[in-house]
N, C-alpha and C positions, 0 to 999 in steps of 0.2 A: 093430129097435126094437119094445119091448113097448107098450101100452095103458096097463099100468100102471107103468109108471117115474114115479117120483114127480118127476121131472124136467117132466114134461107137465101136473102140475096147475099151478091159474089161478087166480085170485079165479072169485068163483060169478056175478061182475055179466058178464064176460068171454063167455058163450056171444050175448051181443047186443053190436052196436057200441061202442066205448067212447066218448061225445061230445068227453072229455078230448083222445083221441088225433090226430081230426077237426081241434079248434081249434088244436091244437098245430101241427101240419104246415100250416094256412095259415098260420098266424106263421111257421112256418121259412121259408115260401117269400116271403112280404112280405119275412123279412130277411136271404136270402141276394140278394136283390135290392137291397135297402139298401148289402150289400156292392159285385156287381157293376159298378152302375150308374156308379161312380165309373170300374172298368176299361174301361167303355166311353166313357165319355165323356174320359179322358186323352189325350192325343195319343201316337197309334200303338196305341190301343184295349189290347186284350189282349195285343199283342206287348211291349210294356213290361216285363211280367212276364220276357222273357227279354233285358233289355239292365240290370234291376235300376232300372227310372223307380220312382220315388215314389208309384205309385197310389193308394195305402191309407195313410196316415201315423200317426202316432202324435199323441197329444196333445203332445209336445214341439215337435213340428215349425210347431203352430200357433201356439206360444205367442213365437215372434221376435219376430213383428209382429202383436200383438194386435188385433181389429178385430170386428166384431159377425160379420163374414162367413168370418172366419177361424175366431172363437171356435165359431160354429154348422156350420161343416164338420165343425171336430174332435170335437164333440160327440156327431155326428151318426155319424161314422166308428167313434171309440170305441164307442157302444152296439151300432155293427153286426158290428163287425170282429170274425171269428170264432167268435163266439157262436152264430148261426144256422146255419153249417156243422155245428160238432158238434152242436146239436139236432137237425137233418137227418139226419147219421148215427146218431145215436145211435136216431132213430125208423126206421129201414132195421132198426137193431136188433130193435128192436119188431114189428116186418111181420112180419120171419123169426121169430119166435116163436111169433106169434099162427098161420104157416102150419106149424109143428113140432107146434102142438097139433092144430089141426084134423086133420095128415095123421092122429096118435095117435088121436083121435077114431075116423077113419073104418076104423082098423087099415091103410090106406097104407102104400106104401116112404119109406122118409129115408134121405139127400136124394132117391134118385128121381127121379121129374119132377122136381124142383127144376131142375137143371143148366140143365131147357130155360127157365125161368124166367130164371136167371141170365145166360144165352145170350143173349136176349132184351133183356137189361136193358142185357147188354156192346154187341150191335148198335147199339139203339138209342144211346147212348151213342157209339160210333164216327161214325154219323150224325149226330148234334148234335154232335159236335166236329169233324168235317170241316166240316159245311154253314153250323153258325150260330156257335160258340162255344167257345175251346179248353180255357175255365176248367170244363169239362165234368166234372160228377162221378160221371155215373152208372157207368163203365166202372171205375173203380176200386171204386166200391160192389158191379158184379157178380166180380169179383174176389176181395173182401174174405166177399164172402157165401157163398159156396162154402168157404172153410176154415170160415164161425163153422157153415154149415149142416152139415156132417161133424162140427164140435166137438160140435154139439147131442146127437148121439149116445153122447158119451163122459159119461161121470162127471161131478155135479156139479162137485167136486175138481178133478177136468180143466181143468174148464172156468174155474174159480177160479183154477187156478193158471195157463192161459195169458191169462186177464185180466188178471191184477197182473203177469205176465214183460212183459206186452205194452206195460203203461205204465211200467214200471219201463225199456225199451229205448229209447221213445220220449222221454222225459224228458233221459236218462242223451245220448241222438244231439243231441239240441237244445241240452242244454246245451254239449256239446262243441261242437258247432257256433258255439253263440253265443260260447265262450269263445277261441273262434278270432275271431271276429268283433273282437269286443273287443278281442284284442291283437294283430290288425292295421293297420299304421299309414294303411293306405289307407282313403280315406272308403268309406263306403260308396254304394247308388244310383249313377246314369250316367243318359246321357238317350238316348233311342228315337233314330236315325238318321232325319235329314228323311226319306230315299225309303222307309222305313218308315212317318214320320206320314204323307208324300204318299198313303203306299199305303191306308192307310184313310180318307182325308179325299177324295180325289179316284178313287184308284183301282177297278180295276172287279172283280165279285162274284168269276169265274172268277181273278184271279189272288190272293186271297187268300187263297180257297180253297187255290191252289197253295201261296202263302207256309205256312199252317199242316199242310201235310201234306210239305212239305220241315222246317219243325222241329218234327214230331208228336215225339220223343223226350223236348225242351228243355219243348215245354209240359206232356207228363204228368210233370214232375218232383215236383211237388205231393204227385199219388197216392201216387208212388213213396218219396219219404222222411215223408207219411206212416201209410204204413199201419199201422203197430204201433198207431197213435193210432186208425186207423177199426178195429182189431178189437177193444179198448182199446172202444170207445164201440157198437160194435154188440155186444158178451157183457155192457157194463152194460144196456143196452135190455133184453134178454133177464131179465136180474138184475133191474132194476125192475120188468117188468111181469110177470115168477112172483111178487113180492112183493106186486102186486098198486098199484102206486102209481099208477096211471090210474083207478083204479074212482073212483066219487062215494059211496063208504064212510067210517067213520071212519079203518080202515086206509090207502087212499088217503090221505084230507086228511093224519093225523100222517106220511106219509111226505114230501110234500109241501112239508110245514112244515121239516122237518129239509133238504131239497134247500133252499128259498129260506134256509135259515139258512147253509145250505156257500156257497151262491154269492153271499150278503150279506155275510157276515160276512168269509168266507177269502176267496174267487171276485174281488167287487168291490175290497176292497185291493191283492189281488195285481194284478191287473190295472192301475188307478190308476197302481201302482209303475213296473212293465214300458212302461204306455206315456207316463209321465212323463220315463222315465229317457232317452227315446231313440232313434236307429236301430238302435242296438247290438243290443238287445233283442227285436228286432221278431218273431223267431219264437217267442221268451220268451212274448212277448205273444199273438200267434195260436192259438200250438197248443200251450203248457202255459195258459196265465192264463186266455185264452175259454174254452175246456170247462169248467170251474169255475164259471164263470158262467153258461154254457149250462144246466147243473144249477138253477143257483137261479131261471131264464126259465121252468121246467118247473112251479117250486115257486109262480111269482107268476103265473102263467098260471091256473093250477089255482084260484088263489086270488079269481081275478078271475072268473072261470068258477061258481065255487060262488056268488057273490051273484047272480050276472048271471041273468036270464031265459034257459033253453035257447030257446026259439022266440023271441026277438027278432032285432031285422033281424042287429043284429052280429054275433052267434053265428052266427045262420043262414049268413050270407055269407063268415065266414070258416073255418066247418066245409066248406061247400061247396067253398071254394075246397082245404081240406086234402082234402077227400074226392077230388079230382082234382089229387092235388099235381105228378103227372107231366108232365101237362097244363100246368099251370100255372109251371112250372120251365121250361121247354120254350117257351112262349109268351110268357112275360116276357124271356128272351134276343131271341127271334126278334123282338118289337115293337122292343129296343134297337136290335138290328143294325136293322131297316127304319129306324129315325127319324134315328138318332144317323149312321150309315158315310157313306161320300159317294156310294156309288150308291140311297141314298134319299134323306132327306130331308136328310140331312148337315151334322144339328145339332151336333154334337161340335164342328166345326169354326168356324162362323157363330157361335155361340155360348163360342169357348175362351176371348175376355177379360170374358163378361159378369160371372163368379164366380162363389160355389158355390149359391145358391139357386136358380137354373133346374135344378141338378143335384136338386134334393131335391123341387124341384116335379115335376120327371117321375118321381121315383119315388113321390110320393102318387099322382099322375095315372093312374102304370101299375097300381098297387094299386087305385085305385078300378075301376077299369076289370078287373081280375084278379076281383075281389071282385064286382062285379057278373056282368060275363060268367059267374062260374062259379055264383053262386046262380040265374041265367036259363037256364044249361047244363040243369040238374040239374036243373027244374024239365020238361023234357020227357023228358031223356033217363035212365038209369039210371047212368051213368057215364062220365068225359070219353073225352074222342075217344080219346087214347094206351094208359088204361085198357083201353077199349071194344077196341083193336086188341089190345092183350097178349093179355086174355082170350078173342077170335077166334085167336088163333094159337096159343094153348096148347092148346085145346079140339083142337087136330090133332097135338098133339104124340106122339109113341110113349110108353111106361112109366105112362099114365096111372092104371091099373089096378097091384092087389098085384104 
């Protein structure tokens, strides 16, 4: 890799923090937490996902039995579902870019060090999927960053062109998928086996632990179908912020403007459609409809950001909380599992017929609480704890140097 590959230039605001980037990734993490929070609290928690329970529903699903309590789950599901995954990945995109430029910068190997990075990132990840969590995404994220980090190297072209092969596979698999769905006459969804819910409602730390590493396979299926979509969303990362759509320029803001118009305009209908239509649809809806939407969260974020005061409380506390978003991804499972499983305080359970507003009050509760700890974090330390460790263990790694 040269210095000068025009592939490593950056908007000119880019040699200092981008504040844009900071606020964005505490809203991803406030709303892949919006997402989980419901798989933790269903009966048989995350295992659900592998017997096909109803976690995550669709707005059709609430609309049977219409009720204030039904109406505000669906509501609340709909805006989360999806949406903040691909911003998350799509901002892993952004990381790897902004560390493609620097290595250029410094005249650095690519990828290089990186691998021990990605190594790193796949561990950690192994360990938060054994210990706390199996909707775990970071082990597919080191995965997926290891091919975009070698792409970075190749041609813009290249890289062009396995972006659009990439969404063009991921589309073209889901469709087939859904379209098998569809004209299959069995319902879809099943319900979690009692000594599965008993197992997280009563049972203890160490065996379900065991449970998820007897179907470590069944739960990384996620990753597994799909990645064409996280390389798809981490080479657009890459793609927006060469274009510079993070900075607080005018190039920024019109880019911006054109995201909240994709994910207003096309994003929000499609979406609507998908999760009107159905169960049918449901992957219709996750991982083609949300990303689309994801896009336009980028463009009203930015927007919200440009009027707002950078040093007010809000800014302040939810850049903080983006500036330690590892921390903070990591920390919001692990408070779940303590409150919600039944070898804590085994709320999921105590609480399974009060309905769905206890669900949404502990994820403001856990946000305020995310949102504070990490602006009182940050305020002594340099950077959160998981941060703080990466950068302790890399600083020993070998190939640091040309």
């Amino acid at each position: 890799m040269t210095t000068t590959d025009p592939q490593t230039t950056a908007p000119a605001r880019t040699s200092t923090r981008l504040p844009l980037l900071d606020v964005l990734r505490g809203v991803a993490i406030m709303g892949t937490l919006a997402t989980n929070v419901w798989l933790f609290t269903a009966p048989g928690s995350e295992a659900g996902l592998l017997f096909g329970a109803d976690s995550l529903g669709t707005l059709a699903d609430f609309g049977e039995s219409p009720s204030a309590a039904t109406l505000g789950e669906g509501l609340f599901l709909f805006l989360a579902n999806g949406k903040f995954l691909a911003l998350l990945t799509l901002l892993f995109g952004v990381g790897l870019a902004i560390q493609f430029r620097s290595a250029a910068r410094r005249g650095g190997r690519w990828p290089g060090p990186y691998k021990w990075r990605a190594l790193f990132l796949f561990t950690e990840g192994l360990v938060h999927f054994t210990l706390v969590f199996a909707a775990d995404v970071l082990m597919g994220y080191a995965v997926t960053s290891l091919l975009v980090a070698w792409l970075l190297t190749r041609s813009q072209r290249a890289q062009n062109a396995v972006m659009w092969v990439a969404a063009a596979v991921h589309v073209a698999f889901i469709g087939l998928v859904t379209a098998a769905i569809t004209l299959d006459p069995a319902p879809l969804g099943g319900e979690t086996p009692p000594e599965v819910v008993d197992l997280y409602a009563h049972g203890s730390y160490p065996d379900q632990i065991a449970f998820r590493l007897d179907h470590a396979l069944l739960f990384r299926v996620e990753p597994i179908i799909t990645f064409a979509l996280m390389v798809f969303m981490f080479l657009l990362g890459v793609r927006l912020y060469r274009a510079g759509a993070f900075g607080d320029d005018d190039t920024g803001r019109r880019i911006r403007g054109r995201l909240l118009g994709w994910g207003l305009g096309l994003g929000v209908p499609f979406n609507l459609a998908t999760s009107l239509a159905g169960p049918d649809l449901v992957l219709l809806d996750r991982y083609v409809a949300a990303p689309v939407v994801a896009l336009g969260v980028i463009g009203a974020v930015g927007r919200v950001l440009d009027r707002a005061n950078p040093a007010g409380r809000a800014v302040t506390a939810v850049s903080s909380l983006g500036r330690m978003a590892m921390s903070g991804y990591v920390a919001q499972n692990l408070a779940c599992v303590l409150v919600l499983y039944g070898f804590g305080l085994g709320l999921a359970s105590r609480l399974a017929d009060a309905g769905p507003w206890w669900v949404m009050g502990l994820w403001a509760t856990l946000c305020a609480l995310l949102l504070t700890g990490s602006t009182l974090w940050l305020r002594r330390f340099r950077a959160g704890p998981l941060e703080a460790l990466q950068k302790a263990v890399l600083a020993r790694a070998p190939e640091r140097g040309r």
